[in-house]
N, C-alpha and C positions, 0 to 999 in steps of 0.2 A: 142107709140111704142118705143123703145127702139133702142137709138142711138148708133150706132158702131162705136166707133173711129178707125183711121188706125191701120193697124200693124205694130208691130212693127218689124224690120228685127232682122231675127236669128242668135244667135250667132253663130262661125265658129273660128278656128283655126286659126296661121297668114297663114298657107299654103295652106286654103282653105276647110279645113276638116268640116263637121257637129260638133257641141260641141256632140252629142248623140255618136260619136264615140267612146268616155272617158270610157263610163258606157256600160256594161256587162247587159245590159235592152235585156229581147228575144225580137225578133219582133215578129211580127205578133198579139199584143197587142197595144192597144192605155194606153200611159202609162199617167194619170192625176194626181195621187194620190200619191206627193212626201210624204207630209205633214203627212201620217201616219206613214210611216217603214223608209223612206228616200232611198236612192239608192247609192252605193258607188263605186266612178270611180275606175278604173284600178288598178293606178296608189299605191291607198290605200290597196287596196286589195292585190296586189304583195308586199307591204310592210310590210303586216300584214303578209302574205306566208312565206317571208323569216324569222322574228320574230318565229314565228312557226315551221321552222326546226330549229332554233337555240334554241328553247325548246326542242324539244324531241331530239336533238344530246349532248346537255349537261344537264342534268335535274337539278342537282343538282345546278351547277355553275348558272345556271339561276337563278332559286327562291333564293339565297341567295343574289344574288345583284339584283333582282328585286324592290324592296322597293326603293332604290336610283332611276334605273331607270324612275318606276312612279312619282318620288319628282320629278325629271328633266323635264318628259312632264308636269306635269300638274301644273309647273312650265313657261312653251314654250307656254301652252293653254293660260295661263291666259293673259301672256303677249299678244296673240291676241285677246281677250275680254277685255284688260281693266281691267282684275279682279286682285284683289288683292290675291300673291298666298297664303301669313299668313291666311288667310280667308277663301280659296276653296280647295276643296276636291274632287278627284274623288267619284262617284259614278255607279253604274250600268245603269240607269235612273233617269229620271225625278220623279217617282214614288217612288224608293226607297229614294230618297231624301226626299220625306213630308214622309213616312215609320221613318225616323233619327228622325225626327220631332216628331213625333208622341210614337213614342218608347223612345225617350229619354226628352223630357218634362214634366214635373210633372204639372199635372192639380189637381188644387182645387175639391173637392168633390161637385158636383151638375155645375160642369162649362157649358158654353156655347161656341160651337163653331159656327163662323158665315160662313157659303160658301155662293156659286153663284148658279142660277141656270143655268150656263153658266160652271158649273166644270166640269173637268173630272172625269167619272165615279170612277175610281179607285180612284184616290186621294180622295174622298168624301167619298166613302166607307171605307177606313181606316180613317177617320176622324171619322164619324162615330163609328165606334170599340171601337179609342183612348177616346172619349166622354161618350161613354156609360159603361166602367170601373169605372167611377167614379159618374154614377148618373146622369149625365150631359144628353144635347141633341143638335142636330144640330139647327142652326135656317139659312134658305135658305131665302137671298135677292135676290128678283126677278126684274131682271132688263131688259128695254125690248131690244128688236134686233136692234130697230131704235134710240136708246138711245143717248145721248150727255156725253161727260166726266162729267156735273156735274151732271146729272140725276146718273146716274154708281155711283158716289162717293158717291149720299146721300142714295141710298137705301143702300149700304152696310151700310153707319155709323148711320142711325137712327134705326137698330139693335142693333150695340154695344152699351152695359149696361154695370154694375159695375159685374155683373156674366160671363162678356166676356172671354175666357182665350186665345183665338186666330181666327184670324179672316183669312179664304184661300181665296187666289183670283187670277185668272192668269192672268198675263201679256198678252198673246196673247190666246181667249179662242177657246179649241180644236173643239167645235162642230158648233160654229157661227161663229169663225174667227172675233172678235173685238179684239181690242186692246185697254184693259181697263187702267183707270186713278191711274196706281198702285203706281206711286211717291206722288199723292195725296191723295188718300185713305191709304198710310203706312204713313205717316207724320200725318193724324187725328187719326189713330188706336195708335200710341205711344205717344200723347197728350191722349187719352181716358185709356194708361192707360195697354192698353194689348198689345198682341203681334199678330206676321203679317209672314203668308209664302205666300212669291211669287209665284206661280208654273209658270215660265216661260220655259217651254217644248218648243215650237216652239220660243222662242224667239232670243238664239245666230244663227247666219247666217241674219236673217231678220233682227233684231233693232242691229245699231250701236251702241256698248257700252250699252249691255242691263242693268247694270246698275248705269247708269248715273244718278246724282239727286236722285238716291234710299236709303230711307234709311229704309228697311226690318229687321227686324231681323232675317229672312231667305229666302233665294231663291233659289230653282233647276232648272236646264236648259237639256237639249238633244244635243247631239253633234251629234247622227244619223238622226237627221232630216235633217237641213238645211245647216248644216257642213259638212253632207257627210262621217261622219265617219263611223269606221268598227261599228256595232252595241254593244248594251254592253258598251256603252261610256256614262256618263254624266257628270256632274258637280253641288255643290253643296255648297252656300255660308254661310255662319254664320254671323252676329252680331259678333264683340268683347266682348258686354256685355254678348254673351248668347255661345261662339262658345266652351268655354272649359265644357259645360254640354252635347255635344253633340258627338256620336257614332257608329261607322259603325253599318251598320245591324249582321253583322258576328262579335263573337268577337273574334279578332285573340291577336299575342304577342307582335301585338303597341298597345293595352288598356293601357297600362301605359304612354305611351309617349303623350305628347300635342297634342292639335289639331292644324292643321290639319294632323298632321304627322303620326298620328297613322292610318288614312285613307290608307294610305300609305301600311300597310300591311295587306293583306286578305288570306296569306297561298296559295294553291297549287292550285288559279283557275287561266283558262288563262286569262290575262288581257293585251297579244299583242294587244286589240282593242285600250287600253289608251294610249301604245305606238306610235300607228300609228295615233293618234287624228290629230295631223296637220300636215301630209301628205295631205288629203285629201285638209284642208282648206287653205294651201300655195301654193296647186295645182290650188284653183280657184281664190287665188289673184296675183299670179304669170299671172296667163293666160288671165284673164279681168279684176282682180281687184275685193273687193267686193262692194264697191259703183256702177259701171257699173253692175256688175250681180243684186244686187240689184234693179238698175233702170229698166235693163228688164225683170225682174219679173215681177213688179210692171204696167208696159207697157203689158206685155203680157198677164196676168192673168185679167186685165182690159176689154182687147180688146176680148179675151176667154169666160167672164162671159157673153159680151155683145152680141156677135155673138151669143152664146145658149141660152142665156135671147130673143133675137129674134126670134128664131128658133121655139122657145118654141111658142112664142105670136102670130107666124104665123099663127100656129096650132090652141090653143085655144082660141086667141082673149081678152088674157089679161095679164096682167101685171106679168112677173116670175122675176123680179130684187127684191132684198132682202129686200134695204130699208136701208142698214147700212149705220152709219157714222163712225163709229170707225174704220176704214179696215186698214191693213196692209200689204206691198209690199209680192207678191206672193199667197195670201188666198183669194178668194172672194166664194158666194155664188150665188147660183141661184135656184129658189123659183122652186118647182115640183109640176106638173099638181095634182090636189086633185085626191086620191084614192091608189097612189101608196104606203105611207105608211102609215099602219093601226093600227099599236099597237108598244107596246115598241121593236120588235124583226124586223120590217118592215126595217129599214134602212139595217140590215146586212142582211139581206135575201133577199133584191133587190141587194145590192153588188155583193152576193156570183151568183144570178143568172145571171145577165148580163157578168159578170167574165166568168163564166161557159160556157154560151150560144152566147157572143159577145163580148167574148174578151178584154173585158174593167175592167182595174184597175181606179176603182175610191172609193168615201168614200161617200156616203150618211148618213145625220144627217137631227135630226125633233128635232124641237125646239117648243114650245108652240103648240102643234099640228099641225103645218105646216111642210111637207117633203121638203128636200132642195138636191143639191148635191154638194159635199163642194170642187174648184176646186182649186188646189196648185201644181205653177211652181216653176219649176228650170231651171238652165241655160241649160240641154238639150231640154228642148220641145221647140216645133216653135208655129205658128201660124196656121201650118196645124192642128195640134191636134186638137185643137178646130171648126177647123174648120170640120173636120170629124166627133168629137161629136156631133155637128150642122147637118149633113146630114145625117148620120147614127144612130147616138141615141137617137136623141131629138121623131124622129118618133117611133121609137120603145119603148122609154118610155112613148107616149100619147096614143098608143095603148095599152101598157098595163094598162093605168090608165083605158080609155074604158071599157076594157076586163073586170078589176075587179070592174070596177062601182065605184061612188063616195059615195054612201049609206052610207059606215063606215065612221066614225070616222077618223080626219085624227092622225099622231104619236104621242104620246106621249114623252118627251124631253130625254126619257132613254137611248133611240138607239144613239149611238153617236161613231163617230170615234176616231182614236187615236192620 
């Protein structure tokens, strides 16, 4: 059975306030599922407002100094990542980021691209696309759920071949929540020869200095996840050897200028969200710090997994803890009674019902055909939240595993959150 450590106490204000105060969350929802959309305090939000009338009261004077203004944040950003700014570039997402990648790399005719089976969908499927222009095909390292960093490193590299042209791998992966060996697997992929995108979407907010010891020749990250930004926000690194072949998705009237400056200008969309990027994230280091939020994430999404990992084994008398080692602060999983999900459409069709019918924002993902529900804190949720999923959901999702019988099939790895 499944050991429950203490909880850990909630954060609060110095005045005594709930941290849930911050964030514009409706009630009458149990809110678990930072980790897909993210949730953006007030604070952020009135700051992107007023940006906002200062667009539509001067249109003009905006967009023509807007360029400067993006070089300055994302200038402000980098310096709170650690990033270097010669190097990074705003982007829309995480996505449109291996999209850069993808669009603007010249692969060999019959290349190989190598993923995970732990990618996100998206990013895989335009991998994909970019491969099959030239003849080429994916090859998917299957690595398991309970895996160690050097198990992780060798299935990717005893892939890479001399047909390699780029090998995707994420830093923290969206549908299992590991935290894969990507300093050591991009250090063997550029002795081997080819190249290496990071996709670290969930990684700025959660990993300090997400990349330290990194040497990729490409990385994207999400600033709406764990940063807390207005959405529309990401960030996306280059390689020196590689950064001046690379292109926004849009081609606007910085295609001429260097990188990363040419990122810089995208023409008439709004991009007050890059502006207000670290509102958000000086909001939460200003108020706990992010090494303290970090640690009660890390404390709390622990203690969360274990209470509904219990709740669970009450009921069916076995074992619902995932089994990982690779975990990182705020992400854990917990294994779901067989039956609940049956095919590749299963995880978002349990979401979209329990949403519907009880109120709950969460993310369900199936991995090797085992259903999971993927649980990820921020510094608003407490310890009640899970604890409520534990009384109220964990029953309702073993009756519905009942209801629809274990007969099928359990998921297949398709259904995966964001």
């Amino acid at each position: 059975m499944t050991k429950v450590p203490p909880a850990p106490k909630p954060l609060h204000f110095p005045n005594g306030e709930d941290a849930r105060a911050a964030w514009p969350l409706e009630s009458g929802f149990l809110h678990v599922n930072h980790g897909s959309f993210g949730a953006v305090p007030r604070v952020a939000l009135e700051a992107q407002d007023a940006m906002k009338r200062e667009m539509e009261g001067l249109p003009v004077k905006w967009f023509i100094n807007l360029p400067d203004r993006i070089a300055a944040s994302r200038r402000e950003i980098s310096q709170r990542l650690s990033l270097d700014p010669e190097r990074t570039a705003f982007v829309p997402n995480a996505s449109a980021g291996a999209s850069i990648v993808y669009r603007s790399s010249v692969f060999p005719e019959g290349s190989e691209v190598v993923v995970t089976n732990h990618g996100y969908g998206a990013v895989t499927m335009g991998a994909e696309l970019a491969v099959r222009r030239v003849g080429g095909k994916i090859v998917t390292a299957n690595i398991p759920i309970d895996c160690s960093a050097e198990v992780a490193h060798d299935a990717v590299m005893e892939l890479v071949t001399a047909r390699t042209a780029l090998v995707v791998v994420d830093q923290i992966t969206s549908p299992t929540a590991l935290q894969l060996p990507v300093q050591e697997i991009s250090a063997s992929v550029r002795l081997a020869g080819a190249q290496i995108l990071v996709d670290g979407a969930h990684a700025p907010g959660l990993i300090d200095q997400p990349l330290r010891d990194l040497d990729a020749h490409f990385w994207t990250g999400n600033l709406h996840k764990w940063p807390c930004a207005p959405r529309g926000c990401g960030l996306f690194v280059a390689a020196s050897d590689v950064s001046q072949d690379m292109f926004p998705v849009i081609d606007s009237w910085g295609n001429p200028l260097p990188y990363p400056e040419r990122f810089d200008h995208q023409g008439t969309l709004d991009q007050t969200a890059l502006l207000a990027a670290t509102r958000s994230w000086d909001f939460i280091e200003e108020t706990w710090g992010w090494p303290a939020a970090r640690e009660y994430m890390e404390e709390l999404v622990s203690y969360g997994a274990a209470v509904i990992a219990h709740a669970f084994e009450e009921i069916t008398g076995l074992d619902h803890r995932a089994g990982a080692i690779l975990t990182v602060p705020g992400l854990r999983l917990v294994r779901l009674p067989d039956g609940l999900v049956t095919d590749s459409a299963g995880p978002n069709r349990l979401r979209d019902v329990m949403m519907r019918e009880h109120g709950l924002q969460a993310a369900f993902t199936a991995h090797d055909g085992q259903g999971y529900v993927r649980l990820s804190a921020h510094v608003y949720n407490t310890p009640a939240d899970y604890e409520e999923f534990a009384e109220r959901i964990v029953p309702v999702l073993c009756n519905r595993a009942t209801s629809l019988g274990s007969a099928h099939a359990g998921a297949t790895p398709l259904g995966v959150p964001s």
